[in-house]
N, C-alpha and C positions, 0 to 999 in steps of 0.2 A: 223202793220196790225190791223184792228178792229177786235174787239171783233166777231162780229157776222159771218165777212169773213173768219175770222180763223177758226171758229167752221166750217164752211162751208167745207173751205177746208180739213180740217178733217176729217171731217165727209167723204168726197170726198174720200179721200186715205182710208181709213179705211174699206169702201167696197169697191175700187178697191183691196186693200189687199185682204178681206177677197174672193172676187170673182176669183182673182186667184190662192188662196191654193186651196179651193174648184174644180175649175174646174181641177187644177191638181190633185186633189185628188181624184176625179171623174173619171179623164182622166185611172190612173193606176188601181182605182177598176171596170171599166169597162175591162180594159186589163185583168184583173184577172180572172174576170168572163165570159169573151169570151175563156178567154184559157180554165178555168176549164168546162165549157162546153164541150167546144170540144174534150176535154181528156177523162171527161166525155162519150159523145157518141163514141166516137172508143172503149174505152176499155167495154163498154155495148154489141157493137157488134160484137169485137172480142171475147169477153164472151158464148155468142148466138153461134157465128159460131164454136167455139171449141165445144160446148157442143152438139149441131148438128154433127158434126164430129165423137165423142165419140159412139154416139148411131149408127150411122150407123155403124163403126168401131166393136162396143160391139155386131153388128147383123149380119155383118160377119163374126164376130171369134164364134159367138153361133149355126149358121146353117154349113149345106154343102149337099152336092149334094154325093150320093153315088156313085158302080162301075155299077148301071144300071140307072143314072141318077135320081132318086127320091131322092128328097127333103126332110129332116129332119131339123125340129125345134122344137122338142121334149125339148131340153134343156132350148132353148132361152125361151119356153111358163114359164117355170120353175123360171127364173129370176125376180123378181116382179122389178117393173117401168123401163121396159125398151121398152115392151111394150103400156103400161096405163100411159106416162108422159104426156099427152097431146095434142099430134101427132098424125100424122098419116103414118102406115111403111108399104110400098106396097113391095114385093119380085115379081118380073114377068122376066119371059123367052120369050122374044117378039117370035113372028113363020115367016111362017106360022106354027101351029097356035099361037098365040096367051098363053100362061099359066100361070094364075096370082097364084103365091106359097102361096103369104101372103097376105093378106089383113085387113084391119080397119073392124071390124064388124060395126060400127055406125063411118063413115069419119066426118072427120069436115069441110073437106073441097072438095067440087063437083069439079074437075079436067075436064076438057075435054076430055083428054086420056093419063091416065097411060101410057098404054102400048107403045103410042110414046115416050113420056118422057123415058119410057126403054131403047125402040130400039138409039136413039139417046143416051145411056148414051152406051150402046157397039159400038155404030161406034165413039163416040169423046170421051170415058173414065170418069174419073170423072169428077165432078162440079158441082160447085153451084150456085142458081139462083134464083130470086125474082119473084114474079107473081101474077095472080088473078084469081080467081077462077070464075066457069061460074056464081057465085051469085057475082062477084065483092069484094071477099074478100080477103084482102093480105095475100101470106104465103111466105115460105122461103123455098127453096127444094133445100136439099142436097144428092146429088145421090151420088153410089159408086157400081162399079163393084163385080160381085160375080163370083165363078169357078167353074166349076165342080171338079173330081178325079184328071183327068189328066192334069191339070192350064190349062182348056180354058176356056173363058170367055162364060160365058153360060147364066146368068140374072142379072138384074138390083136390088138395093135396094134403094128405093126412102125413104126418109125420108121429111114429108112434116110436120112443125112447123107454130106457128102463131108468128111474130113478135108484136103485140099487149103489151104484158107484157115487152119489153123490151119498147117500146115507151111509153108505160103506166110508165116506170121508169125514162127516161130519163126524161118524162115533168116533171114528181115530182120533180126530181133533179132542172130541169130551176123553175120551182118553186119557191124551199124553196132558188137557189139561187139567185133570183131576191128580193125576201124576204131581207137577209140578204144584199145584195149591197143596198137596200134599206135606210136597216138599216146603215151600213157604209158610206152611201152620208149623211144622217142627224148628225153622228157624225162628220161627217166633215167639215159640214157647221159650228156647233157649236166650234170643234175644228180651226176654221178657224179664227172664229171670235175671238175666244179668242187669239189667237198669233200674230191677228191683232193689237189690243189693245196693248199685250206686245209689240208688233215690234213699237205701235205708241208710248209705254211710254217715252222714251226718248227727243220726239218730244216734247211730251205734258209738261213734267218736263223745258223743255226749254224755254217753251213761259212762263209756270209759272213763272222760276227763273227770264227772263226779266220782265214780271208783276210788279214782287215782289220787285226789283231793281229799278224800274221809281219809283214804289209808296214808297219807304224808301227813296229816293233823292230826289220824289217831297214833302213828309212830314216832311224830315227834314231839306232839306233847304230853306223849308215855312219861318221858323221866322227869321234864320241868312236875309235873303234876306228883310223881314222887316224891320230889325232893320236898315238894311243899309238904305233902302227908307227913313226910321222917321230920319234919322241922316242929312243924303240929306238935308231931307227939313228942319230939326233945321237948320243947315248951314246956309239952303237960305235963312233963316227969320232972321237971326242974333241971334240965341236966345242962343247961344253958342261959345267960341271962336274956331278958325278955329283949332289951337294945340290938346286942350281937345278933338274936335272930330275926328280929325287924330289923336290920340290914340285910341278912339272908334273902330273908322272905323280899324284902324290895328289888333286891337284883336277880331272884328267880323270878320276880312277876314285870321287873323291864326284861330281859329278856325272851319269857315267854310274849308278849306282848308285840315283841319286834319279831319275833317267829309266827305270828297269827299275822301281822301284816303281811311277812313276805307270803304266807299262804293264798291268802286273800289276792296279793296281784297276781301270782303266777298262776290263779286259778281263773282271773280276767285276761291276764293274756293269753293262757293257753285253750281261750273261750273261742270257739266258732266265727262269733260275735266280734270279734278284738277288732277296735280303732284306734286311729291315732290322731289329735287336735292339732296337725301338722301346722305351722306358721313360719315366718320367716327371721333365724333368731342368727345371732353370731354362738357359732361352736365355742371357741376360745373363748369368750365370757362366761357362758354356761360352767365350762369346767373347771374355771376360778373361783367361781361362786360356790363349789363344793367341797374344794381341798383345805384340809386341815391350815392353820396358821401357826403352825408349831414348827415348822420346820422339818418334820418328816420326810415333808415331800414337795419335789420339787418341780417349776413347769416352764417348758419350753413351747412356748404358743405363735402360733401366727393366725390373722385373720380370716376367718370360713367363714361362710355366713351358706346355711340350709334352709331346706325346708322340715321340718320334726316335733315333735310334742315336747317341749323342753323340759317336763315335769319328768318325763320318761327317761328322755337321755341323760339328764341326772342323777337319777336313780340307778341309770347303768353306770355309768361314770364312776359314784358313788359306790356301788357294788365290787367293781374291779381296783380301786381305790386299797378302800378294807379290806380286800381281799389278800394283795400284795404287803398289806402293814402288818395281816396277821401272818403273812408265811415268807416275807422277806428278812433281812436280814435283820440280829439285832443291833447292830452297830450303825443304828442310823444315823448319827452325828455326819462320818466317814462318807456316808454312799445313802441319800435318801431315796426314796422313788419314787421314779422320773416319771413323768408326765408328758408327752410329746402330742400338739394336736398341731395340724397339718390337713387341708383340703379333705376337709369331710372324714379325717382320722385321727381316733386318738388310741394312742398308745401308753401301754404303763409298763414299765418295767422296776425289777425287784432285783434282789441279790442275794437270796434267800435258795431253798434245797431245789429250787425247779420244781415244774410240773412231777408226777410218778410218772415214766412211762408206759406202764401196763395200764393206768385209765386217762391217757392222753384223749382218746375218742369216744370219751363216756364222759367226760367232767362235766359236761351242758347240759346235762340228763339230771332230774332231779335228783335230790339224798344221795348224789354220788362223792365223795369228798375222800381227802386220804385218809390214812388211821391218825389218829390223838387231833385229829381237825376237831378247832376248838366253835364252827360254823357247822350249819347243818345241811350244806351242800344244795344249797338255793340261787345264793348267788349268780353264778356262773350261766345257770339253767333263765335267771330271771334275763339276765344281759341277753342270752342268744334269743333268746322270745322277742326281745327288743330292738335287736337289730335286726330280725327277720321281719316285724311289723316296720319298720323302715328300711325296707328292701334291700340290707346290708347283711354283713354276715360278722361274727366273732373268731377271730381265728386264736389258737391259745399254741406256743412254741417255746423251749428253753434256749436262752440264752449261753453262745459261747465262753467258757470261763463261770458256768453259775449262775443262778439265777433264772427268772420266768420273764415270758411277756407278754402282755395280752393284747391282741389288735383288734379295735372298734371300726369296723367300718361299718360308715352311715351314709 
């Protein structure tokens, strides 16, 4: 895919991602605050309606009607705010005629008639009920029968309230929470986008890792592929015999050949994907099984026995091996290189120029290698893939007096 269509397409997914965390996220904090609204308004005015309830209730246990039918509220006047809360509390004995017991000195609210409101609260009993006043202002009226001596129903107690302070509370509430869903739609857009990005990392790691793969097999098999060309055409021009350059051409095509494999793993291990057929092997055998029998090199073993893909740590082994043969010293008669495994470590050391130190902290990184490195700076990169897929690490150090050494831990 190109460059450009890819970023597209990504770019593509990336806000459709982020477009559906968000509106799901939307979706639930809307639910939330439709509920809490509504919970909200019922319990505001079941609030209201109990506390209306109360004072009527608190105005019937504070009056009564004696045994010649007059009316005392001597007590209830006594009571401070049950009165003066902000109501308005009518006592009336509908008639004929007509006897209002109690009244609001300054109402709040202009009624049409009291005293119907009474008479209808002794023919249908109590209840509650919502209305307007003749200036068109809403109240709440909570009526409740009163008795005389002997229990009969004899006046009305009208208790007439302003819902205002409760709607006055409930907007507050839709308010501050529209406010805050506000606020939680913008963290979610932000948290959206950001989980978007992690949900894409993987994606993105992937198209990197093929990147990185074309351009390590287009740059290193630039010059095998050369050489082949230049040998072609020596051939065709005669300028060579045909033997000599079928020797050429055989050991540019083993070489190139051992460069497409190590492509090929380090682009499985450096895969998303990367496992390892972990079993239970002796380290110290493993490493025997791969060192040269020439006398190069030499091993100092004791028995480990792990858990690890043994095809793997052999290949690392292997790696740090050649690695040290091709940049140790030449005088290996003298001083071969050493081999040290020890509890789950192995160790190689050389006697060769050392590490460079200006790419001490880059050698594990691919196509990184010194200059006139006659490798193509894989190795190294292949081992630390490998001991991170066995939750080990590579450490790479010079030795005191000369020489390199490289530490497997697995």
């Amino acid at each position: 895919m190109p460059r450009r269509s890819r970023e597209q397409a990504l770019r593509s997914l990336h806000l459709r991602l982020t477009a559906g965390w968000t509106l799901a996220w939307l979706l639930c904090v809307a639910t939330l605050c439709i509920v809490a609204i509504g919970v909200h308004a019922r319990l505001s005015q079941l609030d209201f309606e109990s506390r209306m309830q109360l004072r009527a209730t608190a105005i019937y246990g504070l009056t009564w009607f004696d045994e010649r039918g007059v009316f005392h509220d001597e007590v209830l006047r006594k009571e401070p705010g049950v009165l003066d809360a902000g109501s308005d509390v009518w006592v009336i004995a509908p008639g004929p005629p007509n006897r209002v017991l109690l009244q609001p000195a300054q109402p709040h609210f202009d009624l049409a008639s009291p005293a119907a409101l009474a008479a209808s609260v002794l023919r249908d009993g109590d209840f509650a009920d919502d209305g307007r006043d003749r200036r068109g202002r809403p109240y709440r009226l909570q009526a409740k029968l009163t008795y005389d001596h002997a229990d009969r129903p004899i006046a009305a107690i009208l208790v007439v309230a302003d819902p205002g302070a409760r709607d006055a509370a409930q907007a507050a509430f839709v308010r501050w929470t529209l406010l805050v869903v506000a606020v939680l739609a913008a963290i979610g857009v932000l948290v959206g986008n950001a989980l978007a990005r992690r949900s894409l990392r993987p994606v993105v790691q992937s198209f990197e890792m093929q990147e990185r793969f074309i351009a390590a097999a287009a740059h290193e098999l630039r010059t095998p592929v050369a050489g082949l060309l230049a040998l072609c055409e020596s051939a065709d021009a005669g300028e060579a015999p045909p033997t000599q350059t079928l020797g050429r051409v055989n050991r540019i095509a083993a070489q190139t050949a051992g460069l497409v494999d190590k492509l090929l793993l380090l682009a499985r291990l450096d895969s998303a994907n990367a496992q390892v057929a972990a079993e239970q092997v002796r380290l110290d055998l493993l490493v025997e099984a791969v060192l040269p029998e020439d006398g190069s090199v030499s091993l100092d073993a004791s028995e480990s026995v792990i858990q690890a893909d043994p095809r793997l740590v052999q290949i690392a082994v292997r790696n740090l091996v050649e690695n040290a043969l091709a940049h140790g010293t030449a005088d290996r008669a003298h001083e071969p290189v050493a081999v040290t495994v020890r509890d789950r470590t192995v160790v190689v050391e050389d006697r060769g120029s050392g590490f460079p130190a200006e790419l001490m902290q880059q050698l594990t990184e691919p196509f990184v290698a010194r200059a006139a490195s006659p490798g193509s700076g894989l190795g190294l990169s292949i081992v630390q893939h490998i001991a991170q897929l066995h939750g080990g690490r590579l450490r790479l150090e010079n030795r005191t007096g000369g020489g390199a050494r490289a530490i497997l831990r697995l």
